[in-house]
C-alpha positions as CSV (number, residue, x, y, z in Angstrom):
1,X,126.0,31.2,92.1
2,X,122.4,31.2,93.0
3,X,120.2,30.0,90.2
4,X,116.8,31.1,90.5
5,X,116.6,34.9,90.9
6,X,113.3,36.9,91.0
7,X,112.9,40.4,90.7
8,X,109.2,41.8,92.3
9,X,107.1,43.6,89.8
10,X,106.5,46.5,92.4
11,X,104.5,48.1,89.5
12,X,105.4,51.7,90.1
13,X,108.9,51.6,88.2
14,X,111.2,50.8,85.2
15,X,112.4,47.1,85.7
16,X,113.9,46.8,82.5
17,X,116.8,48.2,83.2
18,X,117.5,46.1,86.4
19,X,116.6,43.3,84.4
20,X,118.7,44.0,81.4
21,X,121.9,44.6,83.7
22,X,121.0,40.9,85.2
23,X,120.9,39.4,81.8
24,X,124.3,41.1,80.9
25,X,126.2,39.2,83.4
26,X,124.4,35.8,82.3
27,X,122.4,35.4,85.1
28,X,118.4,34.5,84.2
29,X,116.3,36.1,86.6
30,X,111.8,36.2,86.4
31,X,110.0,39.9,87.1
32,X,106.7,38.1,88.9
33,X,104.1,38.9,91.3
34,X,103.3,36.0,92.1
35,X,103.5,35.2,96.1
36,X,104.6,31.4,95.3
37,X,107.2,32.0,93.1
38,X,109.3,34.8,94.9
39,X,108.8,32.7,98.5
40,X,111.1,29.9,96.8
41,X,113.6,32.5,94.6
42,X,117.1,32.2,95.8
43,X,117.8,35.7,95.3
44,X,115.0,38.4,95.3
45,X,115.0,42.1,94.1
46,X,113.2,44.6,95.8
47,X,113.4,47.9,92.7
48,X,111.5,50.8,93.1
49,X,111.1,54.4,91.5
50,X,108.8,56.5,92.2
51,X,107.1,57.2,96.2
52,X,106.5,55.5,99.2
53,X,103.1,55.7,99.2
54,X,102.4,54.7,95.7
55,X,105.2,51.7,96.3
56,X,103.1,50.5,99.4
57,X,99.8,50.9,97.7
58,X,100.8,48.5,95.0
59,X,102.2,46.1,96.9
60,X,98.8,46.3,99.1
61,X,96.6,45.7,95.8
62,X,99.1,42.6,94.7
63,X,98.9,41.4,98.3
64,X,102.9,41.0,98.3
65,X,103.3,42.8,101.8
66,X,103.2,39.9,104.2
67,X,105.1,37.6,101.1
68,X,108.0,40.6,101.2
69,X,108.1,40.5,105.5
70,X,108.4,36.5,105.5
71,X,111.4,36.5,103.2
72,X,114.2,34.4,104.3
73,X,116.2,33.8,101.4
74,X,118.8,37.3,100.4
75,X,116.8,40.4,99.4
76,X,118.4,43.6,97.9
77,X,116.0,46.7,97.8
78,X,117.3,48.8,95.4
79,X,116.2,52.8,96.1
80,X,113.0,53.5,97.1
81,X,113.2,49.8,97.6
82,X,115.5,50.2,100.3
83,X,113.8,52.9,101.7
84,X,110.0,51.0,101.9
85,X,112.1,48.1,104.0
86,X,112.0,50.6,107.4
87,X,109.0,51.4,109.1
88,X,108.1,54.7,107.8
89,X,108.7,57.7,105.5
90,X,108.0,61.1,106.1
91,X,107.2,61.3,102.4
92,X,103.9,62.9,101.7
93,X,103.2,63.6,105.2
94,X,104.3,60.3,106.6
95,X,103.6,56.8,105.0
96,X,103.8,53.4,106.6
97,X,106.3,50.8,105.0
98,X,107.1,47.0,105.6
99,X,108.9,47.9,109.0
100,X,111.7,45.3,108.1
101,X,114.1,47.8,109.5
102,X,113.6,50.0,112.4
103,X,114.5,52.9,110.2
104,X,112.8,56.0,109.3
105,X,113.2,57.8,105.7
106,X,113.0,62.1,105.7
107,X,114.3,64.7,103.2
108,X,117.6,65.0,102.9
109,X,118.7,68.3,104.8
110,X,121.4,69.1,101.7
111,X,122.6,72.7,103.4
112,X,121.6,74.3,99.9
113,X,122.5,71.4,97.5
114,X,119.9,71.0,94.9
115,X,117.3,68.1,95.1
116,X,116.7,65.7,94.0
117,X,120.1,64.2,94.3
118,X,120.9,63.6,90.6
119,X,124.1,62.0,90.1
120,X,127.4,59.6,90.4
121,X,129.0,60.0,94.2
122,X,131.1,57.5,96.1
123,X,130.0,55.5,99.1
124,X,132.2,54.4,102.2
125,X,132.0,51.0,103.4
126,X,131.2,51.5,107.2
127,X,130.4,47.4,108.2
128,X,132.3,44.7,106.5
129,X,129.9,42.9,104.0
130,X,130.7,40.8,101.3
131,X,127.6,42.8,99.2
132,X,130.8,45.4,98.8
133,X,133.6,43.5,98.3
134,X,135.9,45.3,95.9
135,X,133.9,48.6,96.1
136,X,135.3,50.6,99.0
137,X,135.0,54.2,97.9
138,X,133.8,53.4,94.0
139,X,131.2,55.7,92.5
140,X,127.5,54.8,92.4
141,X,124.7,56.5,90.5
142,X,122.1,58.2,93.1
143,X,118.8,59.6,92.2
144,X,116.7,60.7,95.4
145,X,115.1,63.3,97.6
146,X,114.5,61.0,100.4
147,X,117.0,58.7,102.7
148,X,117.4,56.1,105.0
149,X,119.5,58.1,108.0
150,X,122.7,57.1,109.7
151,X,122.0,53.9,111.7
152,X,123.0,50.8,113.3
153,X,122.1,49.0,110.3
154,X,124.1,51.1,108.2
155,X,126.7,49.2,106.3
156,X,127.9,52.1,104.2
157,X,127.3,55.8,103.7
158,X,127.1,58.6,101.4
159,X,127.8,62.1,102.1
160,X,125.4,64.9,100.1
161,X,124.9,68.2,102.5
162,X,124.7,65.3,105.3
163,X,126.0,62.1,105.5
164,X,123.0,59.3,104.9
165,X,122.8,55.4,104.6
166,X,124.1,54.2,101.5
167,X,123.3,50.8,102.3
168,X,121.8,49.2,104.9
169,X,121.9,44.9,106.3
170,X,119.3,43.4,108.5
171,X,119.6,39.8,108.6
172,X,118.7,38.6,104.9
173,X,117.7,42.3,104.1
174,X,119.9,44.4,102.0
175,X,119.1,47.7,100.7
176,X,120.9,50.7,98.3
177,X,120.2,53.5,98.2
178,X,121.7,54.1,94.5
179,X,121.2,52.7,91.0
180,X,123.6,49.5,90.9
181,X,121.9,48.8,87.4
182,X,123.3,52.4,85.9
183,X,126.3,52.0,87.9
184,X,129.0,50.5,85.1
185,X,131.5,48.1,86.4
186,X,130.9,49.4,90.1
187,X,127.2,48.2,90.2
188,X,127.9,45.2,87.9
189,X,130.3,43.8,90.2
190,X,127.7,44.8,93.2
191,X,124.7,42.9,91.5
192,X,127.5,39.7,91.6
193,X,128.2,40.2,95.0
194,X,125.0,39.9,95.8
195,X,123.8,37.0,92.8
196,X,127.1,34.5,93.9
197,X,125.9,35.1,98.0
198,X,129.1,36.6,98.8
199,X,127.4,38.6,101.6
């Protein structure tokens, strides 16, 4: 199991809950800013709540943009985490992100479903990846207006009025669109997967 796990202090969400789910399966993990310290992390978390542009903004002012692109250890963006890891989001009228991904995040078009999507729905592995093993078809805990589209870097998907990336892998980047840390045993065994490198 990796030893030294960071979660970024993004600044514009609740960590405490990722953090408390961490600690629950006895693995120690640090919430920094600081550039040093997540460059030689093992693991690094990506959270976010919240918008784009706020997200970027903050990670302008604590100059963690260029330390998040030169990343070459694993790194799991969690929500709007995952979504700030493509190169844009038509949030707000259109916000540039870290461009990690080729990707770009719009409204989801839910045919009449309510929004935000609020809620536990089940995602289908589409790409083998060890991030999922054991978790074909389990329920996850969603909350989001926005999504990462259907893609080649899709490695599973979620259906809500359209079908959308649940997750997403390029190279060491990971990204999900739900909650694993409100996720019970489904997310807990996720945030494993991803701790032990079984990716």
């Amino acid at each position: 199991m990796a030893n030294d796990i960071v979660i970024i202090d993004t600044g514009c969400c609740n960590l405490t809950s990722l953090k408390a789910a961490l600690v629950r399966l006895g693995v120690p993990v640090t919430v920094t800013t600081k550039a040093s310290r997540i460059l030689v992390a093992d693991r690094v978390f990506l959270p976010g709540v919240g918008s784009a542009g706020a997200a970027m903004a903050m990670l302008k002012e604590r100059n963690l943009i260029e330390t998040v692109r030169a990343l070459t250890q694993p790194v799991l963006g969690i929500c709007l985490g995952m979504q700030i890891l493509g190169a844009a989001s038509k949030e707000s009228g259109g916000v540039q992100t870290l461009g990690v991904m080729d990707a770009t995040v719009r409204q989801l078009k839910t045919g009449g479903l309510t929004l935000p999507h609020m809620g536990w729905n089940n995602v289908t592995v589409t790409e083998p990846a060890g991030l999922f093993e054991g978790l074909n078809g389990e329920y996850f805990y969603f909350v989001h207006s926005f999504a990462t589209p259907v893609n080649p870097m899709t490695i599973a998907s979620c259906e809500y009025g359209e079908a959308f990336s649940a997750a997403v892998c390029y190279k060491n980047f990971y990204g999900v669109q739900f909650h694993p840390e409100r996720s019970g045993r489904a997310g807990a065994k996720l945030l494993m997967n991803f701790v032990k490198g079984a990716l």
